[in-house]
VOPAGU-2260 file (C-alpha; in pm, 1 decimal, decimal comma):
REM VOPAGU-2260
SITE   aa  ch    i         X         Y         Z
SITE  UNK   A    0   18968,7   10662,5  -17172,2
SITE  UNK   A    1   18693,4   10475,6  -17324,1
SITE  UNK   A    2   18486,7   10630,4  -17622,8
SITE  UNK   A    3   18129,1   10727,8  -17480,4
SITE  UNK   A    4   17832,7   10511,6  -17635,8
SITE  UNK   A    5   17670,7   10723,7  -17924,4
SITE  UNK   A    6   17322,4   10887,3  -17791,5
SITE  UNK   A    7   17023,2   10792,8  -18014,3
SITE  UNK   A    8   16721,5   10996,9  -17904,4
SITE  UNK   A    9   16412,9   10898,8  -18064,3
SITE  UNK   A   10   16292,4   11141,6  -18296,2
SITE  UNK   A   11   16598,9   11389,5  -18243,9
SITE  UNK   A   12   16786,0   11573,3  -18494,1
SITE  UNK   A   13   17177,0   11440,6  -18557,5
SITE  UNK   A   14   17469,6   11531,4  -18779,5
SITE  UNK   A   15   17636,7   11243,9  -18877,6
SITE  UNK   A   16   17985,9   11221,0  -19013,6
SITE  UNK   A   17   18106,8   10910,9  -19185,1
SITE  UNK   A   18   18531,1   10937,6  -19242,9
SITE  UNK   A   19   18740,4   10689,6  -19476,9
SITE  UNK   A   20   19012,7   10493,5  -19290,3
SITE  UNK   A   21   19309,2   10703,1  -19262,2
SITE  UNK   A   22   19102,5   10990,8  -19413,9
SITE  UNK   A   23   19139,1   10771,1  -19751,8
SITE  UNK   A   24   18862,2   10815,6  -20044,3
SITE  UNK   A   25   18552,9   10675,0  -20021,1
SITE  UNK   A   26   18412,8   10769,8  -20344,3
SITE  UNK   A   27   18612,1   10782,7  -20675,6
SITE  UNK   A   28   18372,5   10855,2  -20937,8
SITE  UNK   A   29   18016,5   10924,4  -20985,3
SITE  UNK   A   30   17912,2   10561,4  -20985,6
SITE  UNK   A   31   18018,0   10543,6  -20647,5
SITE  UNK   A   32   17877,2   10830,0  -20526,6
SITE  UNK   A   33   17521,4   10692,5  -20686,0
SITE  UNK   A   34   17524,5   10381,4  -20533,5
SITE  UNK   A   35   17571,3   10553,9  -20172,1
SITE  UNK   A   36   17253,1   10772,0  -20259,6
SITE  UNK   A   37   17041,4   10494,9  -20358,4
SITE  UNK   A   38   17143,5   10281,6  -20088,1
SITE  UNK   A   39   17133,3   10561,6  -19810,9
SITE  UNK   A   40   16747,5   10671,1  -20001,6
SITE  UNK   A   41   16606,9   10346,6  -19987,0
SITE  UNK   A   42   16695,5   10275,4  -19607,9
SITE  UNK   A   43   16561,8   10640,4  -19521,7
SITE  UNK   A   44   16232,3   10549,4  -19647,7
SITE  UNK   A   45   16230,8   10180,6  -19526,9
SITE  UNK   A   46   16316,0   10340,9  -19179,6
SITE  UNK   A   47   16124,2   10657,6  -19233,7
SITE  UNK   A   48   16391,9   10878,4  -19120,2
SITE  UNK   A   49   16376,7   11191,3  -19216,5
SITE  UNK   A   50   16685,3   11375,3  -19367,8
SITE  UNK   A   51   16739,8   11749,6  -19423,6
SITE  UNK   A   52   17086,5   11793,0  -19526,2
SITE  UNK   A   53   17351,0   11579,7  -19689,6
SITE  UNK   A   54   17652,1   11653,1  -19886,7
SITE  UNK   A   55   17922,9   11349,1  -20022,5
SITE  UNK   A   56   18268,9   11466,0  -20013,8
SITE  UNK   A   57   18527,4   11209,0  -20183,1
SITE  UNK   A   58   18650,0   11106,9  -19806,7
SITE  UNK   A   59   18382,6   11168,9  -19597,0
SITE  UNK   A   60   18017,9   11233,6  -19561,8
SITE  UNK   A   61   17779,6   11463,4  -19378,7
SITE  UNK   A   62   17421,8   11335,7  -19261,2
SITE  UNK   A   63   17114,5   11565,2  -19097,4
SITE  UNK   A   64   16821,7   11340,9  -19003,0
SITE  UNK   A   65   16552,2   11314,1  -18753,4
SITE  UNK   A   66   16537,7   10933,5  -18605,8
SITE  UNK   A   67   16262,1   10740,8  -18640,3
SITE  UNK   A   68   16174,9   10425,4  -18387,8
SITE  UNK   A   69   16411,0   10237,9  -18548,1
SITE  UNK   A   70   16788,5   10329,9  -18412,2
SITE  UNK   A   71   17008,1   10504,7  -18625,6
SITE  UNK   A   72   17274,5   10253,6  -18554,4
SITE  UNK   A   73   17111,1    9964,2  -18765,5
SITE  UNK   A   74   17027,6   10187,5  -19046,5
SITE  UNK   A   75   17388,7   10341,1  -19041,4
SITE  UNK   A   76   17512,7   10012,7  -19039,0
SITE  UNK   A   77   17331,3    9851,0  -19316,3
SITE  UNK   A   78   17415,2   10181,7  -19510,7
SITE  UNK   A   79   17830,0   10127,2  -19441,6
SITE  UNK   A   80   17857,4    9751,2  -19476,9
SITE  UNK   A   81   17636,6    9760,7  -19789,3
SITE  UNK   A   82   17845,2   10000,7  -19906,9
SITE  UNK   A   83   18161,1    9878,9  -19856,7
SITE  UNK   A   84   18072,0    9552,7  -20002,4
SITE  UNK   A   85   17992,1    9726,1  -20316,3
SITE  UNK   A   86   18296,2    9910,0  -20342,6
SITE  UNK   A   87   18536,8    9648,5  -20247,5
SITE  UNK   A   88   18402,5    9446,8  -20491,9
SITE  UNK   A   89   18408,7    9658,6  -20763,1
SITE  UNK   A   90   18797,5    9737,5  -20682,9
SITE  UNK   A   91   18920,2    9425,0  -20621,2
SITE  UNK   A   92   18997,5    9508,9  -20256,9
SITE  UNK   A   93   18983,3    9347,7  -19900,7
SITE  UNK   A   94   18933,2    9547,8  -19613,4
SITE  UNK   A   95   18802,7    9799,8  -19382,2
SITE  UNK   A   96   18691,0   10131,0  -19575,2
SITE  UNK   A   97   18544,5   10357,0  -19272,7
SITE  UNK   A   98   18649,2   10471,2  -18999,6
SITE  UNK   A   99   18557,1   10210,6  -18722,2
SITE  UNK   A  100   18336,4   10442,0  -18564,1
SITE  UNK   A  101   18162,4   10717,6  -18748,5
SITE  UNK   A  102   18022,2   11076,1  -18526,9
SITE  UNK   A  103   17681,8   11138,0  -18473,7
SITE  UNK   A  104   17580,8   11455,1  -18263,7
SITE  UNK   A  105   17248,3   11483,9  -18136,9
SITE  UNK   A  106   17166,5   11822,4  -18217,5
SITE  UNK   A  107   16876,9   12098,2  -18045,5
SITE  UNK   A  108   16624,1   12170,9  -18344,4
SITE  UNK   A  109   16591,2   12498,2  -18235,0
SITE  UNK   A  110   16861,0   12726,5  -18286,3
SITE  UNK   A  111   17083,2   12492,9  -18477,1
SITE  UNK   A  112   16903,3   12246,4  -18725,3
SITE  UNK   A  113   16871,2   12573,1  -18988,2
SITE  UNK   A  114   17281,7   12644,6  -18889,2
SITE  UNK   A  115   17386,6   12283,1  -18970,7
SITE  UNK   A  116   17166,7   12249,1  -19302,5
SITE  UNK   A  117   17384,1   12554,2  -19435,5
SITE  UNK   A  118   17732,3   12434,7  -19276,3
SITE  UNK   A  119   17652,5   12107,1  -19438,1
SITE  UNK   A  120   17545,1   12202,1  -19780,9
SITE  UNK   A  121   17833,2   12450,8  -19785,3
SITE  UNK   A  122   18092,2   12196,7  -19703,2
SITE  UNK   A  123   18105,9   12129,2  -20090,7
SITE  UNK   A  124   18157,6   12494,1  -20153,1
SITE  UNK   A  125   18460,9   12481,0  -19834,7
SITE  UNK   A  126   18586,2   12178,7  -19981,1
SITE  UNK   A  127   18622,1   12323,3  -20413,9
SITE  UNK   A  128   18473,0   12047,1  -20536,6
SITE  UNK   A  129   18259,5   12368,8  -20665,0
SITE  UNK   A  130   18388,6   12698,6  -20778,2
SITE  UNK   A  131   18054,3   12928,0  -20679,3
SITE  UNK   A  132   17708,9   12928,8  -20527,6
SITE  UNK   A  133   17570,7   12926,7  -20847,7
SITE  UNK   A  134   17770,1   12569,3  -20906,5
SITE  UNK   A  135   17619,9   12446,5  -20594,6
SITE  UNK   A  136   17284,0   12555,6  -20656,9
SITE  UNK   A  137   17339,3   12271,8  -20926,2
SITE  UNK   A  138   17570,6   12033,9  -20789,4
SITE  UNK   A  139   17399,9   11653,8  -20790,7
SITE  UNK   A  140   17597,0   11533,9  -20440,1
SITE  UNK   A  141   17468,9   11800,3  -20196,8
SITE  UNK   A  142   17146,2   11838,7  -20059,4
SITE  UNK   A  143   17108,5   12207,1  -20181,9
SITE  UNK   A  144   17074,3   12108,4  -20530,0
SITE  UNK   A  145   16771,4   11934,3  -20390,5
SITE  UNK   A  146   16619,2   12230,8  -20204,2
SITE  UNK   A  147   16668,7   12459,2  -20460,5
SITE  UNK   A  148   16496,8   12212,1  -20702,1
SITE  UNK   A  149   16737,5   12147,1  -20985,2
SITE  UNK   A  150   16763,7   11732,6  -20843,2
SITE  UNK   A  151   16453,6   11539,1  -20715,2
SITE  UNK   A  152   16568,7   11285,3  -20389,9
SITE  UNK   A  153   16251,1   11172,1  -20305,0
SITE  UNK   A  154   16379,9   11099,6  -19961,1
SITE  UNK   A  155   16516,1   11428,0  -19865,4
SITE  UNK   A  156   16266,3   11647,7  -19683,2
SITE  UNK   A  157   16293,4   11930,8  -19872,4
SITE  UNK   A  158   15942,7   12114,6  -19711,4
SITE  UNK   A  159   16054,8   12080,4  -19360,6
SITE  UNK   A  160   16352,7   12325,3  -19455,1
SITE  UNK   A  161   16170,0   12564,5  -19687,8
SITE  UNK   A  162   15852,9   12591,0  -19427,5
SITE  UNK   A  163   16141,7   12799,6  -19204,8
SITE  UNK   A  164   16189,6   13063,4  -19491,1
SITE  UNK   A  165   15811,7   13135,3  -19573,3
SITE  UNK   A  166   15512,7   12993,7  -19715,1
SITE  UNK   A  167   15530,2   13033,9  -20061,8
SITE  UNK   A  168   15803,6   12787,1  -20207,4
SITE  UNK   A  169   15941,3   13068,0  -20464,4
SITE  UNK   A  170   15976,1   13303,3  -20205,5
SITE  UNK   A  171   16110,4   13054,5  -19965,7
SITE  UNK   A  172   16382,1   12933,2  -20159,0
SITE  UNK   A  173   16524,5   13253,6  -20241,3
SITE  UNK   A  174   16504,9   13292,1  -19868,0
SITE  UNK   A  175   16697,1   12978,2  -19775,4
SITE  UNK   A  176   16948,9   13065,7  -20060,3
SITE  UNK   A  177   17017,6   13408,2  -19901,7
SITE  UNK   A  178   17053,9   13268,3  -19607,4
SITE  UNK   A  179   17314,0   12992,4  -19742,6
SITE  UNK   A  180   17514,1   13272,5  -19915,3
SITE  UNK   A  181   17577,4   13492,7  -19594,0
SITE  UNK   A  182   17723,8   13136,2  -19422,3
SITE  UNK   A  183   18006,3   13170,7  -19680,7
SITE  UNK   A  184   18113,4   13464,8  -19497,4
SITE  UNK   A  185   18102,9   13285,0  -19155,6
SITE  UNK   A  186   18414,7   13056,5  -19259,2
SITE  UNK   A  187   18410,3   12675,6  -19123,8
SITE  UNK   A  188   18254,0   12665,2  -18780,7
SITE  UNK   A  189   18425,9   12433,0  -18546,1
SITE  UNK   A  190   18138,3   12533,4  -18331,9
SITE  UNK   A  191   17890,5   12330,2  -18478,0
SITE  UNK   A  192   18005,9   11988,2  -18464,6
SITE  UNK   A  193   17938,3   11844,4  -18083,7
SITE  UNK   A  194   17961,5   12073,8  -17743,0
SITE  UNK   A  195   17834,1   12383,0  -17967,8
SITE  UNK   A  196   17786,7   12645,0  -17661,6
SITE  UNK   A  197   18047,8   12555,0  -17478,4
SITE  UNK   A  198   18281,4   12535,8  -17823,7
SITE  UNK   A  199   18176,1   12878,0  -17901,8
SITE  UNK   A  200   18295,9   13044,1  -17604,4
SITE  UNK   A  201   18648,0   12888,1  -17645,0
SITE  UNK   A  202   18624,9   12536,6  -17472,9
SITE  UNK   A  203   18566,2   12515,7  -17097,4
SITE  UNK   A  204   18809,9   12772,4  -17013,6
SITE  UNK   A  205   18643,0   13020,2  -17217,3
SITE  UNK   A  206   18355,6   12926,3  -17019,0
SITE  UNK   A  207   18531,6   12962,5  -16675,1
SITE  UNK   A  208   18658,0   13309,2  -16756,3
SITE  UNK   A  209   18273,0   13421,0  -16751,7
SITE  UNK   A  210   18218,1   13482,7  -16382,7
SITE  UNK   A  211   17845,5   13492,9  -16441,5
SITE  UNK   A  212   17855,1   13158,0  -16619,0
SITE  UNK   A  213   18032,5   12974,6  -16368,9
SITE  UNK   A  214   17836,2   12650,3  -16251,2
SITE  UNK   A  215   17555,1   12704,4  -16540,8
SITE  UNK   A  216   17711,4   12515,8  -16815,3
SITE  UNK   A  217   17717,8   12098,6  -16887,0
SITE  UNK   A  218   17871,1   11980,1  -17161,1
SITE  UNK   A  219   17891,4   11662,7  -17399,2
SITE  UNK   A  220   18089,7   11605,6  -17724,8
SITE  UNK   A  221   17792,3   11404,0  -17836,1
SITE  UNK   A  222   17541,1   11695,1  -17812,5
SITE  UNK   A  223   17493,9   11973,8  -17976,6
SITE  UNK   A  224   17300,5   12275,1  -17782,6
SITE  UNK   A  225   17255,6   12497,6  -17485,0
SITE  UNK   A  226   17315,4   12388,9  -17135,8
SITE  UNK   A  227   16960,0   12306,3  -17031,0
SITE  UNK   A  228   16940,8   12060,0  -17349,5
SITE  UNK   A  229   17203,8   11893,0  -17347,1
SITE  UNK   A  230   17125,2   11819,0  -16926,3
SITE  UNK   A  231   16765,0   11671,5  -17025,9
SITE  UNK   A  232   16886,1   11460,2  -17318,7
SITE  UNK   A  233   17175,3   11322,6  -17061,2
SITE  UNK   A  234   16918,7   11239,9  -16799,3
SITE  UNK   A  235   16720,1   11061,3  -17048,3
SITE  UNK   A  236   16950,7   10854,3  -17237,8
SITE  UNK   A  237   17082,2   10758,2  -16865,4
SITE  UNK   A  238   16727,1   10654,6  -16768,5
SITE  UNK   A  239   16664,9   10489,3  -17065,3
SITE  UNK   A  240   17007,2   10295,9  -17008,6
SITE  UNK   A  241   16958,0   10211,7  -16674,5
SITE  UNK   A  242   16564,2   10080,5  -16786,0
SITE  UNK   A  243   16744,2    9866,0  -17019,7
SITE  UNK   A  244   17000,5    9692,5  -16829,4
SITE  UNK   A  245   16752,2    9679,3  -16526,1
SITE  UNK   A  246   16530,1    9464,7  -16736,6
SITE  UNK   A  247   16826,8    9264,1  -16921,7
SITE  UNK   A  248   16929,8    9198,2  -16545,9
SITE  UNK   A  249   16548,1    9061,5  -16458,2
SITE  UNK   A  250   16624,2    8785,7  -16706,9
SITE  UNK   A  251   16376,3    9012,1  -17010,9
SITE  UNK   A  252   16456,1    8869,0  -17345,1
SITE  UNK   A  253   16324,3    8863,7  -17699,4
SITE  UNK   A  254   16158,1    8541,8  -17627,2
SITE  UNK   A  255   15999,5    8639,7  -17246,9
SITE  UNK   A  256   15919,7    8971,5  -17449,1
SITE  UNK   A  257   15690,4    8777,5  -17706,2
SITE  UNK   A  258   15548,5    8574,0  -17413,9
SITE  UNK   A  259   15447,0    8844,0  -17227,1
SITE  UNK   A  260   15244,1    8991,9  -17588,7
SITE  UNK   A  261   15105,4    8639,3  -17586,5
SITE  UNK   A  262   14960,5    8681,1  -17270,5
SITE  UNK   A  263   14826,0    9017,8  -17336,6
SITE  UNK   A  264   14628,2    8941,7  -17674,8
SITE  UNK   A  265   14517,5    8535,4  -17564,9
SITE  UNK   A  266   14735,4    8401,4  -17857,1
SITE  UNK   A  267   15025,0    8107,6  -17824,0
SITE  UNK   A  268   15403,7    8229,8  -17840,9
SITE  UNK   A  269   15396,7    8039,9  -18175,0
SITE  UNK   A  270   15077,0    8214,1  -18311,8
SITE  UNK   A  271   15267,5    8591,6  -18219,5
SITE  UNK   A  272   15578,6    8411,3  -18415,3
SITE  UNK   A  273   15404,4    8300,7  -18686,5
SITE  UNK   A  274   15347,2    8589,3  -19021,7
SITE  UNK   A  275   15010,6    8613,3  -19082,9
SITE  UNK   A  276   14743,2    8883,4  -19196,1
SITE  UNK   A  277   14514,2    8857,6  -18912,9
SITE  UNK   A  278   14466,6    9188,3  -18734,7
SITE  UNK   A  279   14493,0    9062,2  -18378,4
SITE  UNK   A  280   14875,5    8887,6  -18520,4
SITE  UNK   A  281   14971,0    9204,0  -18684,1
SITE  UNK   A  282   14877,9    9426,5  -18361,9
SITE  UNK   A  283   15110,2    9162,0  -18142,1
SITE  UNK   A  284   15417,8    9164,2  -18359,4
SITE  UNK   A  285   15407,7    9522,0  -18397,0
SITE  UNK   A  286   15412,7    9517,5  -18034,8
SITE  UNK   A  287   15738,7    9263,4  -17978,0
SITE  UNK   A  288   15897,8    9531,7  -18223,4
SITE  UNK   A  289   15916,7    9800,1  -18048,1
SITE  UNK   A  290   15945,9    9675,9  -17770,7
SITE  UNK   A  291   16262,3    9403,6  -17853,2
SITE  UNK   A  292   16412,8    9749,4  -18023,1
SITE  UNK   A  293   16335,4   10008,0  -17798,6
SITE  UNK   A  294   16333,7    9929,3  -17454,5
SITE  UNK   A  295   16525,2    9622,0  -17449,6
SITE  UNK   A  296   16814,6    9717,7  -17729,9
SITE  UNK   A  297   16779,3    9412,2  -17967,6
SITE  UNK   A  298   16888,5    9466,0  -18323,8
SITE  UNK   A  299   16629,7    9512,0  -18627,5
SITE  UNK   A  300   16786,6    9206,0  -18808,0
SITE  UNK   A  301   16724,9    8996,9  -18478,6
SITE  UNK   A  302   16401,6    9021,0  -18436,3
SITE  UNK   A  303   16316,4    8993,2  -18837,3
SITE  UNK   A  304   16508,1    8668,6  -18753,3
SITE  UNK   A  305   16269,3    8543,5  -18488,8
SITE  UNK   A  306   15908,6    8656,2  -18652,4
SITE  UNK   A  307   16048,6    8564,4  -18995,0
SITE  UNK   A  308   15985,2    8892,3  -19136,2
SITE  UNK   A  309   16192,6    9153,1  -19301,9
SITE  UNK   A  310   16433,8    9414,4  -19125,5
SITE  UNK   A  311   16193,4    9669,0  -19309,6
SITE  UNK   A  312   15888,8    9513,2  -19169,2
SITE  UNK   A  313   16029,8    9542,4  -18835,3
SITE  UNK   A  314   16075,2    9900,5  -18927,6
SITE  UNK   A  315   15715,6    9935,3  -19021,2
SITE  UNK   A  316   15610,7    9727,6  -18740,1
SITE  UNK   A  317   15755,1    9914,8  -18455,7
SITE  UNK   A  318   15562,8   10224,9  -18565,9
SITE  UNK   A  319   15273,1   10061,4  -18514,3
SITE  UNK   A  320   15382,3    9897,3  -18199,6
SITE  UNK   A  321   15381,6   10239,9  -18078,4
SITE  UNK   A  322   15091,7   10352,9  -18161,3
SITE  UNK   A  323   14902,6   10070,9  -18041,2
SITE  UNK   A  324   15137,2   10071,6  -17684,1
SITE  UNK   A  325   14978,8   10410,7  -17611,1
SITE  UNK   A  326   14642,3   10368,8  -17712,8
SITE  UNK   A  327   14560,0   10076,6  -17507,1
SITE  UNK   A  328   14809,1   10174,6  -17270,0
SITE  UNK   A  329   15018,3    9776,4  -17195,7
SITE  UNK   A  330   15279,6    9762,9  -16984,6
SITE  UNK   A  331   15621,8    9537,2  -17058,2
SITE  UNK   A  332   15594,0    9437,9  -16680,5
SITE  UNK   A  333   15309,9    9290,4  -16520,8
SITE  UNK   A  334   15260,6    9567,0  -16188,0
């Protein structure tokens, strides 16, 4: 059976989990382990995706971050093949070093974003490469470290996380450790890593023992949450599929995308394609951006390619596209 097509929801929360081939190391030493971080920080900011939880095990790694209007694909593929150039390199080796695909579970915020920043963080503790809480509160490859303010990532959003355990960042972190320390109890939870509701029950025939739950319950490796969510993000992501391949099938591409912004602000094709400073050139690129990204699917790197900008200006741009998009309300179709 084919693999399904990985769901990135704009501005959702999603645990991603990056696996060595063959479950082989990914990391060997703490050189290695610092060129991931400064590699993964500087694409988080580029992209401006936020991250709450992280923790680097030596053959895998676990990811909590919000999407921004770039998708999580090109970031998480920039991150791996940067990555892997670096280490091959360094070892004298050929080859792939991930897994071909990696897992990323769109997740509900609310109950489980505060539930997967502990499982994550606590992964280190599951996994010995610490012998205590106290060791984690100090270990320099999990997020926690960073919450509890012994390590400064200046890409990790550390408030986002403490705002849940009060308002005064002493109290709060005590808070959020307390609340890490009774997860150790809770063991590993199988539950929390895709089909959570339906996991937690005991699979779909836990579910189909409940008389009173019969016919209430939809279910998606790919999702995390209740029954309700994980319905409305399906719906979506269909839509937005079905939006994108309609207009693929109309003939829509990059280039008929920058004609149409052409027409909209009075400017030439070239003018839109050319870099330049002028507000009514930076408004129009902005606007090919997001659009080339988000409705019609093309890559980051692409569209850098065309406007001979930078993948991070793309980034940068498409934010903007956005914001302009709504405020002046333009339609991608004429109609």
């Amino acid at each position: 059976m084919p693999r399904k097509a990985r769901i990135d929801y704009p501005g959702g929360v999603h645990h991603l989990i990056v696996r060595g081939i063959e479950r082989k190391r990914i990391f060997q030493d703490d050189q290695d382990r610092d060129a991931f971080l400064d590699r993964l920080g500087l694409l988080l900011q580029e992209s401006k995706t936020s991250c709450y939880a992280w923790a680097l095990l030596p053959n895998h790694v676990h990811l909590l971050v919000r999407s921004g209007l770039i998708p999580l694909a090109g970031l998480m593929r920039r991150l791996l093949t940067g990555y892997a150039v670096t280490y091959n390199r360094r070892y004298h080796r050929h080859g792939v070093l991930f897994q071909n695909r990696y897992k990323s579970i769109l997740c509900q915020e609310d109950p489980y974003l505060l539930e997967l920043v502990r499982y994550i963080h606590l992964n280190t503790l599951r996994g010995k490469l610490v012998e205590s809480l106290d060791a984690l509160d100090h270990y320099s490859y999990s997020g926690h470290s960073v919450i509890m303010g012994f390590w400064k990532r200046e890409w990790q959003d550390v408030d986002t996380v403490l705002g849940y355990f009060g308002r005064r960042e002493k109290a709060a972190r005590r808070n959020y450790r307390r609340y890490v320390e009774q997860g150790i109890l809770r063991g590993r939870r199988p539950d929390l890593v895709g089909g959570g509701l339906i996991r937690s029950l005991g699979g779909w025939e836990g579910v189909k023992g409940l008389e009173k739950w019969r016919g209430r319950f939809k279910g998606d490796e790919r999702i995390l949450g209740e029954s309700e969510f994980v319905g409305e993000v399906l719906k979506a992501s269909e839509e937005a599929m079905e939006r994108r391949y309609g207009l693929k099938a109309e003939g829509l591409d990059l280039e008929r995308i920058i004609g149409r912004v052409a027409e909209i602000f009075g400017m030439r094709t070239e003018e839109v394609k050319t870099e330049g400073k002028s507000r009514k050139g930076v408004a129009a690129r902005s606007v090919v951006s997001y659009w080339a990204v988000r409705e019609l699917g093309v890559s980051g790197t692409e569209v850098a390619r065309r406007l001979g900008v930078t993948q991070p200006a793309v980034s940068q741009a498409a934010r903007r596209g956005a914001r302009i998009i709504e405020e002046r309300h333009l339609k991608l179709k004429e109609g």
